[in-house]
C-alpha positions, 0 to 999 in steps of 0.5 A: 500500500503506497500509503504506509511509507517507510519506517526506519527503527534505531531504537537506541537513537530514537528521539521525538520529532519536536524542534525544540527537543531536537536542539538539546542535541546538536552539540553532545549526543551522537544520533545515528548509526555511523554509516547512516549518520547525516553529515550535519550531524557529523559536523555538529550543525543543526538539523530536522527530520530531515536526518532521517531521510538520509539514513534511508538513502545509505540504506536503499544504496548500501547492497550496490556499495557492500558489493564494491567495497568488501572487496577491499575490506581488508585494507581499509580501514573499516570507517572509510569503506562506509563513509557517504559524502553529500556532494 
């Protein structure tokens, strides 16, 4: 059904998607797996709801990446092979 949408679980990470609650974390809380995590919250800028939708393209990207990069794997460092840059 093509109203159900998508639904991403981090329940270790799970906040409210109040603004004002969202704002407590910009500067000492690490939201987001790593190889999901926004690059405004890597950088430590402020951000919305909008964070998850980032998750959810490394996410639909990731079996076409795994591919091309677990064949090096053993030579990279473990972070490199799942950094996402937004160009």
């Amino acid at each position: 059904d093509i109203n159900q949408g998508i639904k991403v679980i981090d329940f270790g990470n799970a906040i409210h998607c109040v603004y004002d609650e969202l704002a407590l974390y910009y500067d000492d809380y690490e939201l987001q797996t790593i190889v999901y995590r926004a690059p405004e919250v890597i950088c430590g800028l402020p951000f919305g709801t909008e964070i998850d939708l980032w998750s959810v393209g490394c996410i639909l990207a990731e079996p076409e990446l795994v591919c091309q990069t677990h064949q090096d794997r053993d030579s990279l460092d473990p972070l490199q092979s799942s950094t996402f840059v937004a160009v």
